[in-house]
N, C-alpha and C positions, 0 to 999 in steps of 0.2 A: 504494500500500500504506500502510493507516495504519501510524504510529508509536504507541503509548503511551510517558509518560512514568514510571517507575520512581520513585516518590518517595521511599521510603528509599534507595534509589541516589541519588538527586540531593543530598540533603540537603536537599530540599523538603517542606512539610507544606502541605495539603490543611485552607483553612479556608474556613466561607463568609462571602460578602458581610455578610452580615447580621452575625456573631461580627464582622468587621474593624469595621464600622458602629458598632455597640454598642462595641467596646473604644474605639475614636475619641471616643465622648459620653462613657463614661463619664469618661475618661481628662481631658476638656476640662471636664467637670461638680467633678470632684474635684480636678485641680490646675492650673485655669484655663488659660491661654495656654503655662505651661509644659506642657502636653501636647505640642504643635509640637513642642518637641525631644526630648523622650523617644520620642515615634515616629521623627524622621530617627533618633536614633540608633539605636533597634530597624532600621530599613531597611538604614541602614549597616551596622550588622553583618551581616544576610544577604549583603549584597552580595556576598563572594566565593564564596558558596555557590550563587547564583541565576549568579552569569557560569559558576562552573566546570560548571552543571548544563546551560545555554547550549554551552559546547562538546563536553557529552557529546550533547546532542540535536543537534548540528549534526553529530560523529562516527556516530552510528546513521544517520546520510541520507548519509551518506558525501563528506559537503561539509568545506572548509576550517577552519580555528581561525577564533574572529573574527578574530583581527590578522590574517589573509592573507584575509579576505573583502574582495573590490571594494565600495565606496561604497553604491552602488546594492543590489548582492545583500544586504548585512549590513541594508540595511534592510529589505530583502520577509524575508529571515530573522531577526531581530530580532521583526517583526511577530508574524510567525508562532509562534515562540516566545510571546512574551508573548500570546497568544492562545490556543495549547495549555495554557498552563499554567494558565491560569484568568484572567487579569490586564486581557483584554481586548487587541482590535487597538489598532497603533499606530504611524501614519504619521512618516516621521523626514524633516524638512525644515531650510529652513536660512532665518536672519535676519539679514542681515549677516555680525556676524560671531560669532554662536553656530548652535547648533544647536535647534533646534525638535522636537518630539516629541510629538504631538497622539493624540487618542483621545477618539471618540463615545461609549465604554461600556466605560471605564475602572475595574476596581471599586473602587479606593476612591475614587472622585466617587461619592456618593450621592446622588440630585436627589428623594428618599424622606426624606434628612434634613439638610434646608436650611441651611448657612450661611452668612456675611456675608462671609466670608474666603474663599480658595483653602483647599482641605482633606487635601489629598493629600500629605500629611507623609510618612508612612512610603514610598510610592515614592520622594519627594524622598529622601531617604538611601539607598536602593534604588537607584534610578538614579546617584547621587553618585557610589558606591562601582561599580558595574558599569561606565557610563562612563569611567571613571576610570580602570579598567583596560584597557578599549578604547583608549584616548588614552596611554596609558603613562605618566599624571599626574595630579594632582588637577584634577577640575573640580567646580563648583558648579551647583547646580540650583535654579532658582525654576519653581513652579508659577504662572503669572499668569492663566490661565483654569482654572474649573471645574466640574463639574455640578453638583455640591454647592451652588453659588451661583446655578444654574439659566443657566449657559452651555450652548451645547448641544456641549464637547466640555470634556476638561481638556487644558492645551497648558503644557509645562514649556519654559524655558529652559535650557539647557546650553553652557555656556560656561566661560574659563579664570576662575578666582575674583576675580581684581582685577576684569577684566570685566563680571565677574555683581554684584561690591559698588557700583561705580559705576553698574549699572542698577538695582539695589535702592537706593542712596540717591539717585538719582533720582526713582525711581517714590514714593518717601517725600517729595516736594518738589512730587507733584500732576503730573509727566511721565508721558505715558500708557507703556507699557514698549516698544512696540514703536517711538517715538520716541525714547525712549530708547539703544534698541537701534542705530537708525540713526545717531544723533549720536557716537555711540562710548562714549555714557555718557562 
């Protein structure tokens, strides 16, 4: 039986690829590199509105809260979720000692509007803030693969923040991240 999702119920809004696309340029055309934080921080703030809308679509199938979903199932539901909502699939794997989060057709990776960078800001604080609550702490999120850079998936890191700082000032020292990742940063 399908589910739909209620998006005034969820606190969710209904925009397309292309609007996310375009606010992303424009956002990067008018106030350079600081556009990366002004979208985590737009993502971040949805965040407890995207997990709390997570447990209302995981309550209509009559399954667990996240925090009581087993490893495995939170991620085929996780997927799934981010998939119904418009966001695209998205495999939940692990690298040592973070967590991995990958996706073919991801939307905001645009491979339509090409950049140098990882581009996936606003999920990056998206994810922050939802994981975050799934962990019952703050964790940090790097995007190190992307379509937008013509990767053919975009793959975030998810890890505890000291973690993620020392694979980030790694990878800023020319350490490929998944080297990184292994060495313990």
């Amino acid at each position: 039986m399908a589910h739909s999702i209620d998006l005034n119920e969820s606190g969710l809004l209904a925009i397309t690829r292309d609007s996310l696309s375009a606010l992303r340029a424009a956002l990067f055309r008018e106030v350079g590199p600081n556009a990366a934080a002004l979208l985590q921080e737009a993502g971040f703030a949805g965040g407890p509105a995207l997990y709390a809308a997570f447990g209302r679509w995981l309550g209509s199938r009559r399954l667990p809260s996240p925090e009581s979903l087993a490893a495995e199932e939170f991620g085929t539901r996780a997927s799934e979720f981010f998939r119904d909502v418009g966001w695209g699939s998205v495999s939940i794997g692990e690298l040592s000692s973070v967590m991995t989060l990958d996706s073919p057709d991801w939307a905001e990776g645009d491979p339509d509007h090409p950049l140098d960078f990882p581009g996936c800001y606003y999920t990056a604080g998206a994810f922050a803030e939802f994981f975050g609550r799934v962990a019952g702490e703050p964790v940090a999120v790097m995007e190190v693969e992307c379509r937008s850079m013509g990767a053919e998936r975009c793959r975030f890191l998810v890890g505890a923040t000291e973690i993620m700082q020392r694979v980030y000032d790694a990878m800023g020292e020319g350490v490929a991240y998944d080297q990184a990742v292994a060495a313990g940063a």
